[in-house]
N, CA, C and O of each residue as an XYZ file, in Angstrom:
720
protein
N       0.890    -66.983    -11.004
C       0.315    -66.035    -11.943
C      -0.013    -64.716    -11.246
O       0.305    -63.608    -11.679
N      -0.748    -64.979    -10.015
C      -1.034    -63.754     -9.233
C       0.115    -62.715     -8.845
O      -0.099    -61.503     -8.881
N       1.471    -63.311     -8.435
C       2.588    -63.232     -8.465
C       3.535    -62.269     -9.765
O       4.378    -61.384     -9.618
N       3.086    -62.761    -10.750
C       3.698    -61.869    -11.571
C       2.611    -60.407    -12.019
O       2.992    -59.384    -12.589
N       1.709    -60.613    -11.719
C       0.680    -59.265    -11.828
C       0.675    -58.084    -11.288
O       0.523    -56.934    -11.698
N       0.957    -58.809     -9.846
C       1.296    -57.517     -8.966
C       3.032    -56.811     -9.065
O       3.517    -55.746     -8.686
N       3.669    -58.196     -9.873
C       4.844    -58.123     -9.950
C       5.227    -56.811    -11.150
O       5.927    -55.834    -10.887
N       4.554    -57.099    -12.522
C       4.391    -56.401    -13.170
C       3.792    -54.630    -12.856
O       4.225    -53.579    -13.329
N       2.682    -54.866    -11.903
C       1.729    -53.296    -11.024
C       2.890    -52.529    -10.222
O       3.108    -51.319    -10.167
N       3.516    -53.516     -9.664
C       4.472    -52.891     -8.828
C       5.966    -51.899    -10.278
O       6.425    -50.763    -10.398
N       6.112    -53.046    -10.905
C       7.378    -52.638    -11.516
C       6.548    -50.826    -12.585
O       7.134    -49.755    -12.737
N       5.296    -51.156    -13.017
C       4.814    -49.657    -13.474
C       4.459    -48.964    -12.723
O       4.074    -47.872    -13.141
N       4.414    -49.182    -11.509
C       4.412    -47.953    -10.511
C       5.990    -47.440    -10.440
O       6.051    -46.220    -10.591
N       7.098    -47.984    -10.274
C       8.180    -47.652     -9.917
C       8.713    -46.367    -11.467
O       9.079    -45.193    -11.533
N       8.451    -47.519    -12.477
C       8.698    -46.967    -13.704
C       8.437    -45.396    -14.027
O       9.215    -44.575    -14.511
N       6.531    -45.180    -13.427
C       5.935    -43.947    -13.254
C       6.441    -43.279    -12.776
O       6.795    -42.194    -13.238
N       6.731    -43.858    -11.260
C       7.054    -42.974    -10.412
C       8.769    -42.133    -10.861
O       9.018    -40.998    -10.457
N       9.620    -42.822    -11.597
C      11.174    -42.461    -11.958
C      10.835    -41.581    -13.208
O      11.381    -40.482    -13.313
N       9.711    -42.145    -14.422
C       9.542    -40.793    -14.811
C       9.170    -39.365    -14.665
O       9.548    -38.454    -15.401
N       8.431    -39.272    -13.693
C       8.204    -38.011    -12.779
C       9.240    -37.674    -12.457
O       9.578    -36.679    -13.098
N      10.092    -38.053    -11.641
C      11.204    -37.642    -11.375
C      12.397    -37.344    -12.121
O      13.390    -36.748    -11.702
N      12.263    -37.667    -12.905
C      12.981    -37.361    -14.298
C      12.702    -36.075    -14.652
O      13.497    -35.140    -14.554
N      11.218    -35.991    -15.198
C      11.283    -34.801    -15.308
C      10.888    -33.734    -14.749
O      10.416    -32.804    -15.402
N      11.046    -33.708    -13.228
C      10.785    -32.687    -12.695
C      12.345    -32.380    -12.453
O      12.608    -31.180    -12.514
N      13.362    -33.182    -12.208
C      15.094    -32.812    -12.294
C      15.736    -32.107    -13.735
O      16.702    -31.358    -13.882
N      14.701    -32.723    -14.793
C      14.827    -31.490    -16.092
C      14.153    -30.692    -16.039
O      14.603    -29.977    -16.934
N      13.127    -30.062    -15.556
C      12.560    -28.907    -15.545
C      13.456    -27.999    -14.409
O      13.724    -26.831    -14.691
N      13.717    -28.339    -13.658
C      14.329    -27.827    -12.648
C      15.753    -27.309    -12.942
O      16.127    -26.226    -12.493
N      16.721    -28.276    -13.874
C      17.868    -27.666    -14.120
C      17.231    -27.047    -15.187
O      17.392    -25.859    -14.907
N      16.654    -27.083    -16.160
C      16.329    -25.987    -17.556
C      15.922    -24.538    -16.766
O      16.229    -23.411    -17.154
N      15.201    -24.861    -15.637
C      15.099    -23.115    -14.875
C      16.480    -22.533    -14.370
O      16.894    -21.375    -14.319
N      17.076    -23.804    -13.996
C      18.653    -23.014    -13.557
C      19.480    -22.406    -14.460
O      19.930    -21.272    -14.297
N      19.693    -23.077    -15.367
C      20.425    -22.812    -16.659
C      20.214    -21.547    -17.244
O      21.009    -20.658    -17.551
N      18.604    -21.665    -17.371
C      18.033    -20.382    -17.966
C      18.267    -18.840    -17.315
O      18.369    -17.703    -17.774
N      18.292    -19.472    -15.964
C      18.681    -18.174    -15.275
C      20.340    -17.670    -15.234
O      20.717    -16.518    -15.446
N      21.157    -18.767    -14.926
C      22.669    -18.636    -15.397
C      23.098    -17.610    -16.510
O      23.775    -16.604    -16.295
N      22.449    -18.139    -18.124
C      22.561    -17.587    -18.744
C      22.118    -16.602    -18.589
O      23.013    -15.829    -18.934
N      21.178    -15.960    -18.242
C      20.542    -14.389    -18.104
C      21.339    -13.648    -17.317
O      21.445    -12.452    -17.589
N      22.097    -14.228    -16.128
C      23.163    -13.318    -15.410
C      24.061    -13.380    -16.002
O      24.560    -12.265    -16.155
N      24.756    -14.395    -16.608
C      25.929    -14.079    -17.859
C      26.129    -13.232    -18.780
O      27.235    -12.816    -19.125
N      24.662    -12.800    -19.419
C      24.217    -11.958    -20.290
C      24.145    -11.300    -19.551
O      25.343    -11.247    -19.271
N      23.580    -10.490    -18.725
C      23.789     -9.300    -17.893
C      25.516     -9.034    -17.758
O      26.134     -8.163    -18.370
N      25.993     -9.850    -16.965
C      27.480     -9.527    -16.721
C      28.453     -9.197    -17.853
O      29.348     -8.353    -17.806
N      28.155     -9.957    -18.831
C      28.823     -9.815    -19.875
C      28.867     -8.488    -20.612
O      29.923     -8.014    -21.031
N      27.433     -7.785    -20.783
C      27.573     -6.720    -20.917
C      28.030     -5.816    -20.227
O      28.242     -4.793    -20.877
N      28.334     -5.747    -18.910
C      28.780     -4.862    -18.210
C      30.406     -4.592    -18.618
O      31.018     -3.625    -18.166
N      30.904     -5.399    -19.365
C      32.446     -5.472    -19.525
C      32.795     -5.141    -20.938
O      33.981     -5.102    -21.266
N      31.961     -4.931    -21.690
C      31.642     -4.643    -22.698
C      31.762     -2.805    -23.019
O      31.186     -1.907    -22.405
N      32.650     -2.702    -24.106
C      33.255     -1.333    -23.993
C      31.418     -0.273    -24.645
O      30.733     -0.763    -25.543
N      31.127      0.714    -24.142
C      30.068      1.330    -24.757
C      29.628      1.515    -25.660
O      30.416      2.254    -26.251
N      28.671      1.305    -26.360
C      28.612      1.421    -27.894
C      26.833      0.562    -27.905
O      26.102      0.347    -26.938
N      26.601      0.238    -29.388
C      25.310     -0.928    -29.754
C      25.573     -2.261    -28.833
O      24.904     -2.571    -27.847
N      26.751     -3.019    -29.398
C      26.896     -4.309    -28.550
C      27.035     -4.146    -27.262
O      26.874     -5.158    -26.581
N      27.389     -2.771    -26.511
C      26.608     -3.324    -25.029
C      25.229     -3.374    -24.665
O      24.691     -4.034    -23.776
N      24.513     -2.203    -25.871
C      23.101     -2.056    -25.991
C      22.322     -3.260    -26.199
O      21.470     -3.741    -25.452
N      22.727     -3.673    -27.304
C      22.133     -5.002    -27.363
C      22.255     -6.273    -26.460
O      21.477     -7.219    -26.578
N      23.800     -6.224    -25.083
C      23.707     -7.026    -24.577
C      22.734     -6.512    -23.435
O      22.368     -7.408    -22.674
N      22.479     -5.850    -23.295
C      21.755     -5.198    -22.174
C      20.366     -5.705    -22.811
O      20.070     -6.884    -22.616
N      19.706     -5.090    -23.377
C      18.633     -5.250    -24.160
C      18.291     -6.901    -23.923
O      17.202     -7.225    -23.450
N      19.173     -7.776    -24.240
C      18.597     -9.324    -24.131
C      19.059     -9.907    -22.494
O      19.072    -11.090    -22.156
N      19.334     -9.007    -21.835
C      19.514     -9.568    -20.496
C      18.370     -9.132    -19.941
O      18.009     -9.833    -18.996
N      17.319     -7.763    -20.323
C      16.256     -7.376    -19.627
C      15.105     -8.605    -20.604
O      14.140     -9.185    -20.105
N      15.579     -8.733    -22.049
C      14.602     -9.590    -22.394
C      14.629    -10.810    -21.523
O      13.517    -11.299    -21.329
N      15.526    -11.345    -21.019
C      15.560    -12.668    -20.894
C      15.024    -13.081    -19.340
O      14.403    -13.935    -18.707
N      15.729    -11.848    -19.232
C      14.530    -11.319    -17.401
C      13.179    -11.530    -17.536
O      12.489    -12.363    -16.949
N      12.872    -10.758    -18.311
C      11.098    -10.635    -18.440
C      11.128    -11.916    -18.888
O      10.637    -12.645    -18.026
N      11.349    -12.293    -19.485
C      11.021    -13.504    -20.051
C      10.965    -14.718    -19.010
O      10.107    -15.601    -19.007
N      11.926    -14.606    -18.219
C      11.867    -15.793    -17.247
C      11.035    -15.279    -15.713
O      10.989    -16.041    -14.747
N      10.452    -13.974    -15.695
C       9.615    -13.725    -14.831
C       7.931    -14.274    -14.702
O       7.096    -14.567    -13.846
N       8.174    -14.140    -16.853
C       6.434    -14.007    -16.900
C       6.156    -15.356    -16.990
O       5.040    -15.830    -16.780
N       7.354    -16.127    -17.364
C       7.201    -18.143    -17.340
C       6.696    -18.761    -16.403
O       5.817    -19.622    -16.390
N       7.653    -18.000    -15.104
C       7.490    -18.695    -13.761
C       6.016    -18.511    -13.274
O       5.304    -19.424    -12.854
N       5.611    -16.996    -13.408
C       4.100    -16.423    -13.570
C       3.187    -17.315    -13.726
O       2.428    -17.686    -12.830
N       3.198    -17.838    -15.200
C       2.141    -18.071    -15.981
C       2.399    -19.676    -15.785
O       1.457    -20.364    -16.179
N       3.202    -20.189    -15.394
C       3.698    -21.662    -14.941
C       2.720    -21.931    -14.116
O       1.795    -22.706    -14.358
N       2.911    -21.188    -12.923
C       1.884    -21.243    -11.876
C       0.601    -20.726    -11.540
O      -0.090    -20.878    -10.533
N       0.391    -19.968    -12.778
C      -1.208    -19.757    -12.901
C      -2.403    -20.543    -13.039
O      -2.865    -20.497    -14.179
N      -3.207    -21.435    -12.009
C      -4.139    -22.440    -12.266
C      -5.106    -22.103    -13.821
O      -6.073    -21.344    -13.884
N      -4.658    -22.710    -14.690
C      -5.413    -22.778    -15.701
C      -6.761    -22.613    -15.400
O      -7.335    -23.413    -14.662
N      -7.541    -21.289    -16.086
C      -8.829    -21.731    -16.165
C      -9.617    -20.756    -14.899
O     -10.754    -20.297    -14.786
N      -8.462    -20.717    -14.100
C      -8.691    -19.939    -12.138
C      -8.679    -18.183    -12.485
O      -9.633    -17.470    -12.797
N      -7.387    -17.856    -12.320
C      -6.794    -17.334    -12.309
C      -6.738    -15.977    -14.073
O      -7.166    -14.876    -14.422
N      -5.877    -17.168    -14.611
C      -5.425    -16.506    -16.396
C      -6.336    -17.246    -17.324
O      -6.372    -18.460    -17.523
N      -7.304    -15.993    -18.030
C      -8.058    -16.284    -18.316
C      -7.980    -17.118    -19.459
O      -8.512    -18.182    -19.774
N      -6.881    -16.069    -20.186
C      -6.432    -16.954    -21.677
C      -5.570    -18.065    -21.488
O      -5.114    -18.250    -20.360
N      -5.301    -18.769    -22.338
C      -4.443    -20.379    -22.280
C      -3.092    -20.065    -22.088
O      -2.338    -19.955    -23.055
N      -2.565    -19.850    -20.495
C      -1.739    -19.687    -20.244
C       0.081    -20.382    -20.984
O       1.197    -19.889    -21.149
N      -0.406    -21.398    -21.162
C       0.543    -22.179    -21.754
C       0.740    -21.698    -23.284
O       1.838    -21.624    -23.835
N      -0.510    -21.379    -23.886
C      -0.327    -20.814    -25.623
C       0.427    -19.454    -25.204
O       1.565    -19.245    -25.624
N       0.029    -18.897    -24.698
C       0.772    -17.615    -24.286
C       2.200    -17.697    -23.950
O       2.853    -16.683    -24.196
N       2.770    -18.625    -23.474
C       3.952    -18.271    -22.542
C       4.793    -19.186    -23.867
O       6.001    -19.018    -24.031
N       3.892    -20.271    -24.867
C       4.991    -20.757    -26.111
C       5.236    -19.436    -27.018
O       6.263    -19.222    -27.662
N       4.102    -18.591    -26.950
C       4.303    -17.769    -28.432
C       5.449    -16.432    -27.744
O       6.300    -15.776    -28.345
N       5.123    -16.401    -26.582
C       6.448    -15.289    -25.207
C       7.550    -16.061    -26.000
O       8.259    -15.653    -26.919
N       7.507    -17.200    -25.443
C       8.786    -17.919    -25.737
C       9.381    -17.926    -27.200
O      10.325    -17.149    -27.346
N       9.084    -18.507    -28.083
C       9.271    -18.554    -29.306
C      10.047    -17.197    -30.064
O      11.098    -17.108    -30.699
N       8.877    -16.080    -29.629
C       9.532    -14.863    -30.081
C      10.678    -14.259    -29.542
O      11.520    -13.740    -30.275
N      10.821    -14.293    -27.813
C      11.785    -13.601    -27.164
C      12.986    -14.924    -28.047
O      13.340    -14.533    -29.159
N      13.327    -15.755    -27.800
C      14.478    -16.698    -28.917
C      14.544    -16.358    -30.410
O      15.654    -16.214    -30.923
N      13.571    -16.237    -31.050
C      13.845    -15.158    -32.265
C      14.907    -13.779    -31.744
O      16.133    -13.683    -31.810
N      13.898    -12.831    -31.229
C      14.685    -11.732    -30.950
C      16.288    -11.942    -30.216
O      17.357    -11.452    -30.576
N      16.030    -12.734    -29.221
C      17.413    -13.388    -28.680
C      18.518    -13.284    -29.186
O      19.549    -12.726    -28.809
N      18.093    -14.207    -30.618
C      19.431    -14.590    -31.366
C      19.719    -13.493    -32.174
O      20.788    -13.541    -32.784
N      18.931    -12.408    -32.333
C      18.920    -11.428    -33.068
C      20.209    -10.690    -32.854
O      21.202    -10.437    -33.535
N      19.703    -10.392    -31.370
C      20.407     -9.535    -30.723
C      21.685    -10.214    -30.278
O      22.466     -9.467    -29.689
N      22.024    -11.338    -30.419
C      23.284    -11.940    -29.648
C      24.229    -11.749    -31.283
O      25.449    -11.591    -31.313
N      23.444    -11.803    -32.385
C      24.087    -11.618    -33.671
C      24.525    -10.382    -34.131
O      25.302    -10.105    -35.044
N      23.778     -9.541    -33.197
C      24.237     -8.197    -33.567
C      25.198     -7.588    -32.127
O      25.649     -6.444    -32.182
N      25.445     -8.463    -30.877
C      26.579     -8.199    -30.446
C      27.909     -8.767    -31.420
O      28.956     -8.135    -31.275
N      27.917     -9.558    -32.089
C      29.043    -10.181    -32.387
C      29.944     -9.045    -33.763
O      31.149     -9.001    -34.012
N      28.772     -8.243    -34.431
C      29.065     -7.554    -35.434
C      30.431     -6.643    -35.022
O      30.703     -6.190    -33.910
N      31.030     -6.550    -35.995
C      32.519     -6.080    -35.316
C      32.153     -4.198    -35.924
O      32.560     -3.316    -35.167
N      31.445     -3.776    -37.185
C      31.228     -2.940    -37.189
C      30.448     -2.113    -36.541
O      29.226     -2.200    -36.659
N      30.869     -1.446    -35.979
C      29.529     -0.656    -34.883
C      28.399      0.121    -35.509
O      27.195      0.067    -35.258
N      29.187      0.996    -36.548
C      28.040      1.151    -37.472
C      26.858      0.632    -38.075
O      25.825      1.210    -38.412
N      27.310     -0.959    -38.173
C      26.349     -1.603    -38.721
C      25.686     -2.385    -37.558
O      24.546     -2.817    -37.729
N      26.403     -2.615    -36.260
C      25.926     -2.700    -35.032
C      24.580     -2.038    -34.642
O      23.481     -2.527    -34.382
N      25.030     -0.763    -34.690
C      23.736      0.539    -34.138
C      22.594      0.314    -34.748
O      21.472      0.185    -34.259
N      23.192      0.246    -36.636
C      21.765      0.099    -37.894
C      21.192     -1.124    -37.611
O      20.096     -1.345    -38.125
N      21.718     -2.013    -36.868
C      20.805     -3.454    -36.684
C      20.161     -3.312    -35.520
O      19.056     -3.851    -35.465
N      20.584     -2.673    -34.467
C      20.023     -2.754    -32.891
C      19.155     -1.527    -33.269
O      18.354     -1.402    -32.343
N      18.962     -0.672    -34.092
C      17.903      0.054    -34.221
C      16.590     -0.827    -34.906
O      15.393     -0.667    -34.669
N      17.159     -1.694    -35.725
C      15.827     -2.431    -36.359
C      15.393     -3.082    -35.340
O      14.267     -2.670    -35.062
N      15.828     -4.118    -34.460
C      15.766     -5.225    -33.684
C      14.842     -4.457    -32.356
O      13.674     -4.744    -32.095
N      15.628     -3.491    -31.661
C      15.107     -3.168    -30.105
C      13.965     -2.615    -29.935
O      13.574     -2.463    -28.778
N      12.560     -1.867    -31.829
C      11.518     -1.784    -31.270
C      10.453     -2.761    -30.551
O       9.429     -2.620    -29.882
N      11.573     -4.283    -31.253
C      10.369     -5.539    -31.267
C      11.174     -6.108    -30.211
O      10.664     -7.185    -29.902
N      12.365     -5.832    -29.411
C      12.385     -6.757    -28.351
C      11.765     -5.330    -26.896
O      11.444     -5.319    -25.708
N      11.857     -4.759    -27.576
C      11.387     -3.250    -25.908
C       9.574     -3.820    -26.309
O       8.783     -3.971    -25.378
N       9.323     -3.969    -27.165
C       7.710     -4.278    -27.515
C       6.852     -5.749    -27.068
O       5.667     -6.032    -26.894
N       8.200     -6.514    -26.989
C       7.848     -7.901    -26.155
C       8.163     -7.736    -24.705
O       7.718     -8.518    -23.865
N       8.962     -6.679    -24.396
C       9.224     -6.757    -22.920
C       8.444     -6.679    -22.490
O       8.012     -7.482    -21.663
N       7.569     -5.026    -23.100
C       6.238     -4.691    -22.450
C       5.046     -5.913    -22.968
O       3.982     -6.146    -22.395
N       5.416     -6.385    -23.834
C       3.920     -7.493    -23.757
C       4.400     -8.675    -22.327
O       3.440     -8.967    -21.614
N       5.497     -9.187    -22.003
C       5.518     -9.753    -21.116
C       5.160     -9.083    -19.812
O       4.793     -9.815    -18.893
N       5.213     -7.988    -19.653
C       5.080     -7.381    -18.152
C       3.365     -7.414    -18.205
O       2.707     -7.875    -17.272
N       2.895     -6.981    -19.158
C       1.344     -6.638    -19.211
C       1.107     -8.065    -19.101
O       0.149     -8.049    -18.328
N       1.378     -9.551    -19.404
C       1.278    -10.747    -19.237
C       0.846    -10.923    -17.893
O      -0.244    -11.415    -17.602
N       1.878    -10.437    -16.892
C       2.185    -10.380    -15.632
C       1.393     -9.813    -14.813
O       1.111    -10.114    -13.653
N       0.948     -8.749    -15.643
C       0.154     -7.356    -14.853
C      -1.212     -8.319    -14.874
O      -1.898     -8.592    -13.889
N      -1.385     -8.667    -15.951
C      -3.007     -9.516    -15.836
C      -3.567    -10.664    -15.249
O      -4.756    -10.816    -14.967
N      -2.423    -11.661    -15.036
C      -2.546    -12.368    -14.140
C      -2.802    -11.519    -12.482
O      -3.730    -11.723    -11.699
N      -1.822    -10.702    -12.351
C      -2.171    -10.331    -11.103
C      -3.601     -9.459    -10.948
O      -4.225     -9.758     -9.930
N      -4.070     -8.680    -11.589
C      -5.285     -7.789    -11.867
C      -6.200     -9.262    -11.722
O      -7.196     -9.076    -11.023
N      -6.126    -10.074    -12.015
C      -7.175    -11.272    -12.550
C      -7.290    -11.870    -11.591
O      -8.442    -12.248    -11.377
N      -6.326    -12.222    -10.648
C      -6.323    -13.020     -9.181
C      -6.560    -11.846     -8.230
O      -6.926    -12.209     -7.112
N      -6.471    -10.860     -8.358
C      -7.352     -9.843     -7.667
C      -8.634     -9.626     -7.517
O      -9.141     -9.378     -6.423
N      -9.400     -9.716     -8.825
C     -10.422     -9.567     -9.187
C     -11.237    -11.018     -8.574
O     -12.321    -11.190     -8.015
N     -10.124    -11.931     -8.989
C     -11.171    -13.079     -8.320
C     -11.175    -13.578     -6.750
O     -11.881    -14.433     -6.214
N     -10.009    -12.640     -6.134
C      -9.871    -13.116     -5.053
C     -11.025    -11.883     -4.285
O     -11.371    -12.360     -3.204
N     -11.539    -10.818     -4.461
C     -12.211     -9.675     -4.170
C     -13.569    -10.425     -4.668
O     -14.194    -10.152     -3.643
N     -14.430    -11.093     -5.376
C     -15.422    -12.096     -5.671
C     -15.666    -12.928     -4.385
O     -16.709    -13.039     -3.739
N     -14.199    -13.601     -4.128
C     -14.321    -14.836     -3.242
C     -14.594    -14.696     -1.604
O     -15.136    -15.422     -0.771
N     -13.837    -13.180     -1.559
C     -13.857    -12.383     -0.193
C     -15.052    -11.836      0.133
O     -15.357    -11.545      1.290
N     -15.981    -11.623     -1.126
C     -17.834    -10.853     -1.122
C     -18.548    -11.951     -0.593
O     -19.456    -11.903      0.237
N     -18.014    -13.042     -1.194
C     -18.699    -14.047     -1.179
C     -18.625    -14.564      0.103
O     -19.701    -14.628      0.697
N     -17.734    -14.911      0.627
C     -17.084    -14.967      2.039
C     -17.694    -14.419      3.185
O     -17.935    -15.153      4.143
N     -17.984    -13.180      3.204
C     -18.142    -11.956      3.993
C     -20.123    -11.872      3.950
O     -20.875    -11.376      4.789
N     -20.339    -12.318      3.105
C     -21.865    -12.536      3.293
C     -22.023    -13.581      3.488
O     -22.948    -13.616      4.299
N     -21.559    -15.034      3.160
C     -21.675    -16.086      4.012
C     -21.713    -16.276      5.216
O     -22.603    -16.983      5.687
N     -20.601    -15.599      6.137
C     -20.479    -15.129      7.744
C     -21.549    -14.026      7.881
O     -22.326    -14.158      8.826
N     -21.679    -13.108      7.187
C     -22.954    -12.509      7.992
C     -24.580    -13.531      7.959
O     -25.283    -13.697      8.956
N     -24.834    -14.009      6.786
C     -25.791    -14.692      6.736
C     -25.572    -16.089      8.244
O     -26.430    -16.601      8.962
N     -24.726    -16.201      8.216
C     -24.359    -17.436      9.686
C     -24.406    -16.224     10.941
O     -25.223    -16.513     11.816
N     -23.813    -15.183     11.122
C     -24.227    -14.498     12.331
C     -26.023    -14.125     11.943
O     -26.662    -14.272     12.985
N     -26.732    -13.799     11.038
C     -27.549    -13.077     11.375
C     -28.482    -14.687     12.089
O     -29.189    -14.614     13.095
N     -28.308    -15.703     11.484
C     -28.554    -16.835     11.869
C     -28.701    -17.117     13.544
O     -29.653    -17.287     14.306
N     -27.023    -17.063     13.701
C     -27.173    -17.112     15.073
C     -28.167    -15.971     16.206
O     -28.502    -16.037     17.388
N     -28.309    -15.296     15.457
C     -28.765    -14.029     16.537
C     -30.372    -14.257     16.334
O     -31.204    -13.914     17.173
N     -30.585    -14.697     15.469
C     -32.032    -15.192     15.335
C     -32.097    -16.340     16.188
O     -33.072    -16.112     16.904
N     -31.604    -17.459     16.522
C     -31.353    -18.726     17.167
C     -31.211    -17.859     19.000
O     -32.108    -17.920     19.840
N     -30.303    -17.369     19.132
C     -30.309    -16.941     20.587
C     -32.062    -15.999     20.761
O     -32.938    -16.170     21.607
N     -32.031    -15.384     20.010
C     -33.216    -14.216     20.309
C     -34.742    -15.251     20.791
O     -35.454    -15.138     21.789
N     -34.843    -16.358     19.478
C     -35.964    -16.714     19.317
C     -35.342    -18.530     19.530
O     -35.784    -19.447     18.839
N     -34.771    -18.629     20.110
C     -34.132    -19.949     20.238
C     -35.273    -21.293     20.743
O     -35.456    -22.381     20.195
N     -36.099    -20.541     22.355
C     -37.081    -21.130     22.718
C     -38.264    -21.571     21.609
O     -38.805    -22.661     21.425
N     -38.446    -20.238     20.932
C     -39.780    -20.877     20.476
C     -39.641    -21.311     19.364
O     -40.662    -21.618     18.750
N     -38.152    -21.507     18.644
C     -37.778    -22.412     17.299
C     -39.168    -23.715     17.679
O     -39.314    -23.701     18.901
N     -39.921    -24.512     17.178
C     -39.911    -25.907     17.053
C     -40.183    -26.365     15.469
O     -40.433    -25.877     14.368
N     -40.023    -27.282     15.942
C     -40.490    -28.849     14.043
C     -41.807    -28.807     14.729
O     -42.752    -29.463     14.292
């Protein structure tokens, strides 16, 4: 009986342990991928004769940039430390919208009229140039914010060591006549 208990402890540790690993090998290729596509989209526009549809491919290769800058960002922002707001609500509603706009813009490369190309990438590019800049300011605040708290931690720091030197210099000066 004892035998199959540990038998069982052992087999959900292994189990645990392969789902972790699971999905840290899907998180890991979904960052690769994601980035693939963003240089594809970059490149692609470059071959792309001048007009809206290179605009617009351009346009979702800088979105998709920012977009995968401020992820990685806010991925690694200690909740709670660092970013003040709920890093994760933030980076679904980043997300959500830049894939709205995304497909926007990948729909209005495909338009064969350019005319009606231009009239769509004029509606579309105030709200994807308007998420770019909300992602960079994303970015900007995390860093302003780990500044701010790392300049706290360094005050804090820096009078701790003086309070321990002024310590010591009291201890050498008056060391003898310290007693209990």
């Amino acid at each position: 009986m004892k035998l199959i208990v540990v038998a069982l402890g052992v087999l959900v540790a292994l189990l645990l342990i392969g789902a972790l690993a699971v999905r840290w090998v899907i998180r890991r290729a979904g960052r690769r991928i994601g980035g693939w596509r963003s240089r594809f989209v970059e490149v692609r526009s470059r071959f792309q004769p001048p007009g809206p549809g290179r605009d617009a491919g351009r346009l979702r290769g800088r979105l998709l940039a920012e977009l995968r800058a401020t992820r990685d960002m806010l991925q690694a922002a200690p909740q709670g430390l660092i970013f003040r707001a709920d890093a994760a609500a933030v980076l679904r509603e980043l997300s959500a919208t830049a894939i709205a706009i995304d497909g926007e813009l990948a729909a209005i490369e495909r338009f064969i009229d350019p005319t009606q190309q231009r009239n769509a990438l004029e509606m579309v590019r105030p709200q994807a140039e308007q998420l770019i800049a909300t992602t960079y300011s994303a970015r900007q605040t995390v860093l302003r914010t780990a500044v701010e708290d790392r300049t706290r931690q360094l005050s804090t720091l820096r009078d701790s060591v003086a309070a321990q030197a002024a310590a010591l210099d009291t201890y050498q000066k008056h060391g003898r006549e310290l007693t209990l």
